[in-house]
C-alpha positions as a Markdown table, in Angstrom:
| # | Residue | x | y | z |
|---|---|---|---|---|
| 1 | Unk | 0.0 | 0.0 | 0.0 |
| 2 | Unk | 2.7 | 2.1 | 0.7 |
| 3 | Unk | 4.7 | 1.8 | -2.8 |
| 4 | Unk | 1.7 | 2.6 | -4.4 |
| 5 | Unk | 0.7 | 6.0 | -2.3 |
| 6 | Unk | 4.5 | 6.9 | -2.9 |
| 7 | Unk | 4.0 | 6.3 | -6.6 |
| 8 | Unk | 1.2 | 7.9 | -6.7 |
| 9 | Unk | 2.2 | 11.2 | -4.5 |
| 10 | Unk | 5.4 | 10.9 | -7.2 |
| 11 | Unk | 3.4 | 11.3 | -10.4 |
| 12 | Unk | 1.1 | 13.8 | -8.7 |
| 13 | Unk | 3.8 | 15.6 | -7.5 |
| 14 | Unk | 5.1 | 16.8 | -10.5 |
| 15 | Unk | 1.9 | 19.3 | -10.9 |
| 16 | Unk | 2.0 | 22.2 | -7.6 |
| 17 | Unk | -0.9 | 24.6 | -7.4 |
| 18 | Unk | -1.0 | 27.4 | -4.9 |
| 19 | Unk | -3.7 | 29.9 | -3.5 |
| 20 | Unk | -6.9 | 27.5 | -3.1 |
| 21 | Unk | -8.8 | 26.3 | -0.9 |
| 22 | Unk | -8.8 | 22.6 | 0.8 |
| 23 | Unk | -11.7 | 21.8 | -1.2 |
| 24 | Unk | -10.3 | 23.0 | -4.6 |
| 25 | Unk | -7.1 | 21.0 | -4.4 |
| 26 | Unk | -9.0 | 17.7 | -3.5 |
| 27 | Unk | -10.6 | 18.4 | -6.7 |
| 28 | Unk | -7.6 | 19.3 | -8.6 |
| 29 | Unk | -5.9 | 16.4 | -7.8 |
| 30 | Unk | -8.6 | 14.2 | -8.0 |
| 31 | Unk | -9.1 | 15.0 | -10.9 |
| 32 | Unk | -5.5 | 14.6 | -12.4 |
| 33 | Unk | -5.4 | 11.4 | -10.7 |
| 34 | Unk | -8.2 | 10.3 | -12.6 |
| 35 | Unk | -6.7 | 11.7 | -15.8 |
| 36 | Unk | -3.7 | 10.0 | -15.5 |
| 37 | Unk | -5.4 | 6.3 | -15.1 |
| 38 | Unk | -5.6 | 5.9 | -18.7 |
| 39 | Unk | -4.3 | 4.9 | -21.5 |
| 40 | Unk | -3.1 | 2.0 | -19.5 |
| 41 | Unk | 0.1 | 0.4 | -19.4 |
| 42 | Unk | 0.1 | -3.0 | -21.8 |
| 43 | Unk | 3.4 | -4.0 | -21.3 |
| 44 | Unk | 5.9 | -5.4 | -19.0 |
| 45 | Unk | 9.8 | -5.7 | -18.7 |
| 46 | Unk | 11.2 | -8.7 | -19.9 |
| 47 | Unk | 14.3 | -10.1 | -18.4 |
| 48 | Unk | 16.7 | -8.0 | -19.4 |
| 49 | Unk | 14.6 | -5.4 | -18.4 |
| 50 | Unk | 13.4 | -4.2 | -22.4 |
| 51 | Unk | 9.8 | -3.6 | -22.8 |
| 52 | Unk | 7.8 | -6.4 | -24.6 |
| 53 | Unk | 4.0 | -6.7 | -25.2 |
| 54 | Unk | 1.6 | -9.2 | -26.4 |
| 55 | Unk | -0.2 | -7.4 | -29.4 |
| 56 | Unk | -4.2 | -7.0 | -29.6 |
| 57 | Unk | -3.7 | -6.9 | -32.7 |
| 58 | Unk | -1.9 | -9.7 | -34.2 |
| 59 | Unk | -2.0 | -12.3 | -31.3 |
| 60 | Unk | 2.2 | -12.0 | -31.0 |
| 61 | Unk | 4.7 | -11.6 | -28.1 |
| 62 | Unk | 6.9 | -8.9 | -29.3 |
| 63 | Unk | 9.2 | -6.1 | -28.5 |
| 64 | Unk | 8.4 | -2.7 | -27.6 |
| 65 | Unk | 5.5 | -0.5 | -25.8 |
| 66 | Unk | 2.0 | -0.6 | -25.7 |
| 67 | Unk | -0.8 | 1.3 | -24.0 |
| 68 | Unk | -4.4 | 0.6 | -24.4 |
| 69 | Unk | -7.9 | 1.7 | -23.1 |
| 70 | Unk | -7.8 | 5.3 | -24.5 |
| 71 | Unk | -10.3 | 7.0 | -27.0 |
| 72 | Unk | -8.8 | 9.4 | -28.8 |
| 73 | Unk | -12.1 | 11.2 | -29.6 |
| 74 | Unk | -12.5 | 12.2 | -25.9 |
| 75 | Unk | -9.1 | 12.7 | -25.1 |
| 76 | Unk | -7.0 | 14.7 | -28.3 |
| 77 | Unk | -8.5 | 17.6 | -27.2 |
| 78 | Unk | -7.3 | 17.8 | -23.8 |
| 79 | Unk | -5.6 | 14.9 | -22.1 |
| 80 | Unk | -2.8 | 14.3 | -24.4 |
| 81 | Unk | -1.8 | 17.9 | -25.3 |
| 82 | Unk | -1.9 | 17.7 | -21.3 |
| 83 | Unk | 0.8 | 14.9 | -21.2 |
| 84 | Unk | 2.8 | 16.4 | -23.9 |
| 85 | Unk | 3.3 | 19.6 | -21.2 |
| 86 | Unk | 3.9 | 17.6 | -17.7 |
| 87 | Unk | 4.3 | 13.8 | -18.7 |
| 88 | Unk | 6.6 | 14.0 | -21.8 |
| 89 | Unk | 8.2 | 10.8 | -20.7 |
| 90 | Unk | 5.8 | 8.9 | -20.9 |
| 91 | Unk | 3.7 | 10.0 | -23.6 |
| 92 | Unk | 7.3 | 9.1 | -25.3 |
| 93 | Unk | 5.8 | 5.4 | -24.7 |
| 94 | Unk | 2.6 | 5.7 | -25.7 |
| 95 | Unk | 3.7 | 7.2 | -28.6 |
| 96 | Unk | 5.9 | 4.2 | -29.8 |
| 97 | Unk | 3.1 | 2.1 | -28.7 |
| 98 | Unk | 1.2 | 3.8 | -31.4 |
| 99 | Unk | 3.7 | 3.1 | -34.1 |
| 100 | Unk | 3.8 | -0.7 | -32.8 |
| 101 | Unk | -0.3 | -0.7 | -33.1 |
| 102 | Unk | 0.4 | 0.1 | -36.8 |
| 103 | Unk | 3.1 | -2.0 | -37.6 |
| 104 | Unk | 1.0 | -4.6 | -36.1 |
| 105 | Unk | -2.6 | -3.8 | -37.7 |
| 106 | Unk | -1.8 | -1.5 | -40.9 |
| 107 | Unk | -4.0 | 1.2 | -38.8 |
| 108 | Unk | -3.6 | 3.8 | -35.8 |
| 109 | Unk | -5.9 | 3.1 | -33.5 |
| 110 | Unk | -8.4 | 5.5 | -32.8 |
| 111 | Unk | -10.2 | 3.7 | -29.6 |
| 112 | Unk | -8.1 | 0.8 | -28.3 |
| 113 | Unk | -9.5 | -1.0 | -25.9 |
| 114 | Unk | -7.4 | -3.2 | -25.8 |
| 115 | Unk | -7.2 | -4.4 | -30.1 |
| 116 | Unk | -9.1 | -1.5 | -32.4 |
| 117 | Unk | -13.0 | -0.8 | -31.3 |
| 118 | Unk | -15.2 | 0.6 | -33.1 |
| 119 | Unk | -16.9 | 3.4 | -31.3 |
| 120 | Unk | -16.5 | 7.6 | -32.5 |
| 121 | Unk | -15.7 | 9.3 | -35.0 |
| 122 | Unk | -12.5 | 10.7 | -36.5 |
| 123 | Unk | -9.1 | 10.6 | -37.5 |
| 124 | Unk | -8.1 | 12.0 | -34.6 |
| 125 | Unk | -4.7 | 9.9 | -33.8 |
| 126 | Unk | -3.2 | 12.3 | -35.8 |
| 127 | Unk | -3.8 | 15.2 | -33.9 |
| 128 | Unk | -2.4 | 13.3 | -31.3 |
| 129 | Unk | 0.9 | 12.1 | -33.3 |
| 130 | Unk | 2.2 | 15.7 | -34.7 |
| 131 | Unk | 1.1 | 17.3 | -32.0 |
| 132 | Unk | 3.3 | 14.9 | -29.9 |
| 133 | Unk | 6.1 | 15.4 | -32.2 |
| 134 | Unk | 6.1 | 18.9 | -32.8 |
| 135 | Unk | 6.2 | 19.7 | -29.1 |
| 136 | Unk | 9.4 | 17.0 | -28.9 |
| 137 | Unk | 7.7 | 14.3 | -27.6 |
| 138 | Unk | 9.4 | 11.9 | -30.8 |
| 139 | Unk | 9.6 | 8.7 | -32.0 |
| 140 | Unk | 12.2 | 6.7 | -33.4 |
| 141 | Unk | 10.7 | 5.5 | -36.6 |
| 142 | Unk | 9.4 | 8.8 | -38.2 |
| 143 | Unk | 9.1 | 7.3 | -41.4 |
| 144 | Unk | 6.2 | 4.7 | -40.0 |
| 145 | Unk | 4.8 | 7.6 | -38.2 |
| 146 | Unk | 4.1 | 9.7 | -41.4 |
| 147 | Unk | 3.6 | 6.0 | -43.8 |
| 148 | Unk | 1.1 | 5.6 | -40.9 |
| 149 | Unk | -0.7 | 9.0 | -41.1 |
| 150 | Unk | -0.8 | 9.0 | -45.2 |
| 151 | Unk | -2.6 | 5.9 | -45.0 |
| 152 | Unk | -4.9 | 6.7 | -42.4 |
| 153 | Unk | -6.3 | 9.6 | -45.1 |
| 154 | Unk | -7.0 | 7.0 | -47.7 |
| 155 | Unk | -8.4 | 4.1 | -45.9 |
| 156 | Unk | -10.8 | 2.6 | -43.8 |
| 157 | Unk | -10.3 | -0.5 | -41.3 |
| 158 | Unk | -11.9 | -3.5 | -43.3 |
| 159 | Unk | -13.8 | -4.3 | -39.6 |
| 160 | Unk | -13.7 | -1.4 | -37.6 |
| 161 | Unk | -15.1 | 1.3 | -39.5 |
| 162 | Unk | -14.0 | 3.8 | -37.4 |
| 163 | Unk | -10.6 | 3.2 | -37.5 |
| 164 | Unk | -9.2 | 5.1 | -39.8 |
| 165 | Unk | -11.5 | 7.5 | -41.9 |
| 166 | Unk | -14.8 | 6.3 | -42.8 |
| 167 | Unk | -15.9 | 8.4 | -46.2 |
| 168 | Unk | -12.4 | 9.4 | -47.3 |
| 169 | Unk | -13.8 | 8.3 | -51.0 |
| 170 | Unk | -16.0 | 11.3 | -50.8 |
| 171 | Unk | -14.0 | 13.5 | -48.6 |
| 172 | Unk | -11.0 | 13.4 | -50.3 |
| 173 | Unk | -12.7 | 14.1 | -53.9 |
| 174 | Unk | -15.8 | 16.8 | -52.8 |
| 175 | Unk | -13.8 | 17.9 | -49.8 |
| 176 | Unk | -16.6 | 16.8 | -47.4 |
| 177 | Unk | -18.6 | 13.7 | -46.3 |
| 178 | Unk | -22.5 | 13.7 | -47.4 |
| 179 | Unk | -24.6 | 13.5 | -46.0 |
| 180 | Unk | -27.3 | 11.3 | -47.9 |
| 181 | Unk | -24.4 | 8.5 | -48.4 |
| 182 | Unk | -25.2 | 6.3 | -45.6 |
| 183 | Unk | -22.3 | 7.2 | -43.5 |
| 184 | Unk | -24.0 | 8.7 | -40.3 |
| 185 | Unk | -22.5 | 11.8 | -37.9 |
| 186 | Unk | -21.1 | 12.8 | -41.4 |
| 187 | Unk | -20.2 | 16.6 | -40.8 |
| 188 | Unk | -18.6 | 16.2 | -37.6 |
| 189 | Unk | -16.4 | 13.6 | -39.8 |
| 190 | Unk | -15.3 | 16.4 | -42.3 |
| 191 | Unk | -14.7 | 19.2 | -39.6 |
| 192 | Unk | -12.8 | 16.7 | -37.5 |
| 193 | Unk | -11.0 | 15.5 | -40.7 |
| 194 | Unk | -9.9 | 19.2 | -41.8 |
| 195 | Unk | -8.1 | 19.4 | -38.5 |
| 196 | Unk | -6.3 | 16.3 | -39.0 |
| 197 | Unk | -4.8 | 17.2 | -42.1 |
| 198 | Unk | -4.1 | 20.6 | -40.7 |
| 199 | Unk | -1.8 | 18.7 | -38.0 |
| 200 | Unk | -0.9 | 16.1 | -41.0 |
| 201 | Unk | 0.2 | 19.3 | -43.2 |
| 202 | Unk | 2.1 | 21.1 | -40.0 |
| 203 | Unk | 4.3 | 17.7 | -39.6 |
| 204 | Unk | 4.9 | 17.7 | -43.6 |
| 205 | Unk | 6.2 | 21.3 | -43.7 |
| 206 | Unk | 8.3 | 20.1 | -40.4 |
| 207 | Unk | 9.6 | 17.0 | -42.9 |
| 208 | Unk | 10.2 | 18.6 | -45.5 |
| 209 | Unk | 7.9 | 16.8 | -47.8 |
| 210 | Unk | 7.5 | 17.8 | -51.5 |
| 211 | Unk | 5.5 | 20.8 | -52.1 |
| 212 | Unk | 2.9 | 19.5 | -53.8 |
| 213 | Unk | 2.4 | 16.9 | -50.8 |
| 214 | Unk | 2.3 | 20.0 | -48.6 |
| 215 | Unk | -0.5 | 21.7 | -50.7 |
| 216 | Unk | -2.5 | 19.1 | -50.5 |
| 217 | Unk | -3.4 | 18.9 | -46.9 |
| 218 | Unk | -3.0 | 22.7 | -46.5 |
| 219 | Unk | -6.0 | 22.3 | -48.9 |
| 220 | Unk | -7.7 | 19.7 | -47.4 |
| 221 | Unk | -7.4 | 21.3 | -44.0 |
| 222 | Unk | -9.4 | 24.0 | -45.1 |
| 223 | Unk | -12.5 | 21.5 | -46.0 |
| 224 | Unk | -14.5 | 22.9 | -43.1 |
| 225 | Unk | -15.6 | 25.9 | -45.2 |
| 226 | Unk | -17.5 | 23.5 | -47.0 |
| 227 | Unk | -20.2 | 23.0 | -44.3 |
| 228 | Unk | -20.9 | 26.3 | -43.6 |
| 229 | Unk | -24.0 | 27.6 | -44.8 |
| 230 | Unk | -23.9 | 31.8 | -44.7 |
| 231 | Unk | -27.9 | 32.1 | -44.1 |
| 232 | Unk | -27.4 | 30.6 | -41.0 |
| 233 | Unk | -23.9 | 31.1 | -39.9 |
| 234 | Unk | -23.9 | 27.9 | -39.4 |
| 235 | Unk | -22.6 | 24.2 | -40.2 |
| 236 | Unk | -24.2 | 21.7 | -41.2 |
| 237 | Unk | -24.6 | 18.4 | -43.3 |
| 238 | Unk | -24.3 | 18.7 | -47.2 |
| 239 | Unk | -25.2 | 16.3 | -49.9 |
| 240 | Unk | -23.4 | 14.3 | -52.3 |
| 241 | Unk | -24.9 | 16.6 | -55.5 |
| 242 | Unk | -23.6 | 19.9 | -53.1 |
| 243 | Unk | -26.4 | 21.0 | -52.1 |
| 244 | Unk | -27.1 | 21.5 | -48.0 |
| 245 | Unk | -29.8 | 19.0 | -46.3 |
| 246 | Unk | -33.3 | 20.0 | -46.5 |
| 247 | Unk | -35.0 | 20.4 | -43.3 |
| 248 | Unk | -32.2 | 21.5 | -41.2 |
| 249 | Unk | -32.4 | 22.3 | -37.3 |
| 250 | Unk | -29.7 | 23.5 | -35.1 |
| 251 | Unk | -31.0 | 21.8 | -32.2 |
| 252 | Unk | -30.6 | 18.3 | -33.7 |
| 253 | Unk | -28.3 | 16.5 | -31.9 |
| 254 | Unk | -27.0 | 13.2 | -33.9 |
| 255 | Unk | -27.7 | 13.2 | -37.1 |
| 256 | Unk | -24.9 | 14.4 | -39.3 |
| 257 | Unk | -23.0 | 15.6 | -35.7 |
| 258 | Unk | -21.7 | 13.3 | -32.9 |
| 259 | Unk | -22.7 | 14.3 | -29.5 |
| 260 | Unk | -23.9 | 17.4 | -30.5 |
| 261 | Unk | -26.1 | 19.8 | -32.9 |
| 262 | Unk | -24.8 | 22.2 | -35.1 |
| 263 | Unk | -24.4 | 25.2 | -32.7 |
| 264 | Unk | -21.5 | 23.0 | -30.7 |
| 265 | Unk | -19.8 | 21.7 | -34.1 |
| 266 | Unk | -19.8 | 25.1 | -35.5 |
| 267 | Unk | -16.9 | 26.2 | -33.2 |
| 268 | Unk | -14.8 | 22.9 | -34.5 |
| 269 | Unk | -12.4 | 24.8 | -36.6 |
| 270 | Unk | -9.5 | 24.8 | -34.0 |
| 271 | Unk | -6.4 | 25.4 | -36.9 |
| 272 | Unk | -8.2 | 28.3 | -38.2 |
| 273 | Unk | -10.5 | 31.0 | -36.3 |
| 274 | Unk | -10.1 | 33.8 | -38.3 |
| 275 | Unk | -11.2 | 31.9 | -41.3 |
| 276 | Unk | -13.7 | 31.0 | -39.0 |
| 277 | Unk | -14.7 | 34.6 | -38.0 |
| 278 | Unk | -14.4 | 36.0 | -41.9 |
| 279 | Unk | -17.0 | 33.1 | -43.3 |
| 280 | Unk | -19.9 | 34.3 | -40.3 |
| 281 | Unk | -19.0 | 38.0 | -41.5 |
| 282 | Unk | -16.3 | 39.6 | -39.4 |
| 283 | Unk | -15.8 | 39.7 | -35.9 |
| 284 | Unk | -18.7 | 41.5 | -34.5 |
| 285 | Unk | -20.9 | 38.8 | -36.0 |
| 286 | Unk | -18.8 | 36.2 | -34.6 |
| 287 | Unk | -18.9 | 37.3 | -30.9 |
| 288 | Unk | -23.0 | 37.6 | -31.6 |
| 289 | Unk | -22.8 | 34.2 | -33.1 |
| 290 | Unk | -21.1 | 33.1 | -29.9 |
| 291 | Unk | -23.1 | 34.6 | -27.3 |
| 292 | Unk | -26.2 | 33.4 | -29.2 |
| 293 | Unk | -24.9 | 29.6 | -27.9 |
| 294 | Unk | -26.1 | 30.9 | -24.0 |
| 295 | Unk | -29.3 | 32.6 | -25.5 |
| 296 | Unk | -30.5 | 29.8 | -27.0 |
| 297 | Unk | -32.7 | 28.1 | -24.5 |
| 298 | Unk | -31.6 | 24.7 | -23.4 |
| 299 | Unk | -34.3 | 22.8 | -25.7 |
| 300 | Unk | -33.2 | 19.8 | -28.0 |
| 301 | Unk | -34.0 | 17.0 | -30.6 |
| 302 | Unk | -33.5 | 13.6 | -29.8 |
| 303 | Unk | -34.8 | 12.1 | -32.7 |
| 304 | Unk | -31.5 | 10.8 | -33.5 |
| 305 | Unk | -30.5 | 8.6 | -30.0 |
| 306 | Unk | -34.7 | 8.0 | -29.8 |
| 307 | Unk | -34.2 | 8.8 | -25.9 |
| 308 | Unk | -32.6 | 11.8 | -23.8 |
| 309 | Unk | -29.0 | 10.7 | -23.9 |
| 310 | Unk | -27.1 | 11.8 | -20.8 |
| 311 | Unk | -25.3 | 14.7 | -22.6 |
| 312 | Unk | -28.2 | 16.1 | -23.4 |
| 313 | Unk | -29.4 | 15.9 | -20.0 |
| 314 | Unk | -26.1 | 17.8 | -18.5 |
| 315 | Unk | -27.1 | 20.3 | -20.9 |
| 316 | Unk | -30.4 | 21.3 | -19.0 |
| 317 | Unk | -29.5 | 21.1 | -15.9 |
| 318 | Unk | -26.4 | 23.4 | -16.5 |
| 319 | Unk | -28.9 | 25.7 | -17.8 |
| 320 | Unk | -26.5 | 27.9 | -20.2 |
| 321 | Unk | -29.0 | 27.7 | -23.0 |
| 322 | Unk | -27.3 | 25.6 | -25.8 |
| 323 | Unk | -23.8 | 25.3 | -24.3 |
| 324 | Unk | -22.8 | 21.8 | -23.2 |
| 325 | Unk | -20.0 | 22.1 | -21.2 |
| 326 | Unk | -20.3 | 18.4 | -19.9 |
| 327 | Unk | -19.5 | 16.9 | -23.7 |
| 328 | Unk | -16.4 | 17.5 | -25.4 |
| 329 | Unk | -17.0 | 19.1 | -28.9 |
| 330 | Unk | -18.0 | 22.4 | -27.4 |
| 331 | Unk | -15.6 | 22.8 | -24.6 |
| 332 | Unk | -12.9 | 24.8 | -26.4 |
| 333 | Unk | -15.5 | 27.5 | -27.5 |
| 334 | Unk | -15.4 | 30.1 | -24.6 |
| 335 | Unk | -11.5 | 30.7 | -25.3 |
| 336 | Unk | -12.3 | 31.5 | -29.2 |
């Protein structure tokens, strides 16, 4: 017991916060100690004390890191950018643990747990790849890591449909997913997508890849322009012939949005806010736009789910109008 409160009061010692009350560092450091319970370690040292794993994936003993039970959907946005700052050294594993999950699957997993599992949407283990690199958190094998991130743009797992990019047929020739293709949560797909290959086009500048390489997903990056529809000042789900869905509501959660209706998934243009702020008509606009998300009352459509899902719930009772703080895809909104 006493190893593992040492351990513990190591690991959660490297974070010191000063000027609270008893309460509020309970809660702080509950709360990192929760964060830092996954992804979970799924390795061990063998012994000559080098890592080794049994793969998910493949069914093999071999060589190297791997971490499991992580979704990257919930956590790019935070956690990991999180780890990157304070944990570096061990994001350094999980990061080679993501080059071995390739290696041994032909795909970066998205939601491990502990082989690939299909749940979200996304491509969103590349955000958490460049943005690893770029801040110096680096792997060995770089030329995997980019092999790995090419081929996550141009393919779909044969079994796990959200590994990898589900749509990228459509996506990478219209510069959007439709959304009367039969590929559900469709827009939140593309906007997630353009900020994938906005980190996939940072890491190629960093490479040095050829120019026309880097074009491409500086193009591709800007996809997101694609949903918005000026009447509204909003996005939302487009068809295969280009013309937006008929019968649109911004109070629809599901649909061609994950978790969400199209006042949170508006706001999911993290690479690019001014291009963000020019499309709804300058900045004054924008800041109405964004205060319009509290004046909204809390009211919803569930048609999607067919029952109140939970995050819709946390919506009411927070009682902000249409801002869900208690779901990620809205959470980075109030610092726009």
């Amino acid at each position: 017991v006493q190893k593992g409160k040492d351990a513990w009061n190591e690991v959660l010692g490297k974070v010191e916060v000063e000027g609270g009350t008893l309460d509020q560092y309970r809660t702080f450091y509950s709360c990192l100690y929760r964060s830092l319970l996954f992804p979970r370690k799924f390795y061990e040292l063998d012994a000559n004390g080098q890592p080794v794993h049994y793969s998910p994936y493949n069914g093999e003993t071999l060589p190297g890191y791997m971490y499991t039970d992580t979704g990257f959907w919930d956590t790019f946005r935070c956690l990991f950018p999180f780890l990157n700052l304070m944990y570096p050294s061990v994001n350094q594993e999980i990061q080679e643990g993501l080059i071995n999950t390739y290696k041994e699957s032909g795909f970066f997993p998205e939601w491990a747990s502990p082989g690939h599992r299909g749940c979200m949407v996304g491509n969103n283990s590349a955000s958490i790849l460049v943005d690893a690199y770029l801040k110096g958190v680096r792997v060995e094998d770089v030329e995997t890591l980019y092999k790995g991130l090419i081929h996550g743009t141009e393919a779909v797992h044969p079994e796990v449909s959200s590994t990898g990019r589900l749509g990228y047929e459509y996506y990478n020739k219209l510069g959007y997913v439709p959304c009367d293709v039969k590929i559900h949560e469709n827009a939140a797909r593309t906007l997630e997508y353009a900020y994938d290959d906005w980190c996939i086009y940072q890491l190629a500048k960093e490479l040095k890849r050829p120019k026309k390489e880097i074009a491409l997903f500086a193009k591709r990056a800007m996809n997101y322009k694609n949903l918005f529809d000026s009447e509204s000042k909003l996005m939302r789900g487009k068809q295969k012939d280009g013309k937006f869905a008929p019968k649109f509501s911004p109070l629809k959660w599901g649909g061609d949005f994950t978790e969400g209706n199209s006042w949170h998934y508006s706001w999911s243009v993290f690479h690019d806010p001014q291009g963000l702020i020019d499309l709804m008509g300058g900045k004054e606009m924008f800041v109405t736009m964004l205060d319009s998300v509290f004046s909204v009352p809390p009211i919803f459509d569930d048609s999607y789910y067919g029952q109140v899902i939970h995050e819709i719930r946390e919506m009411q009772i927070m009682n902000m109008g249409n801002y869900a703080h208690g779901n990620q895809p809205i959470q980075h909104m109030l610092y726009m």
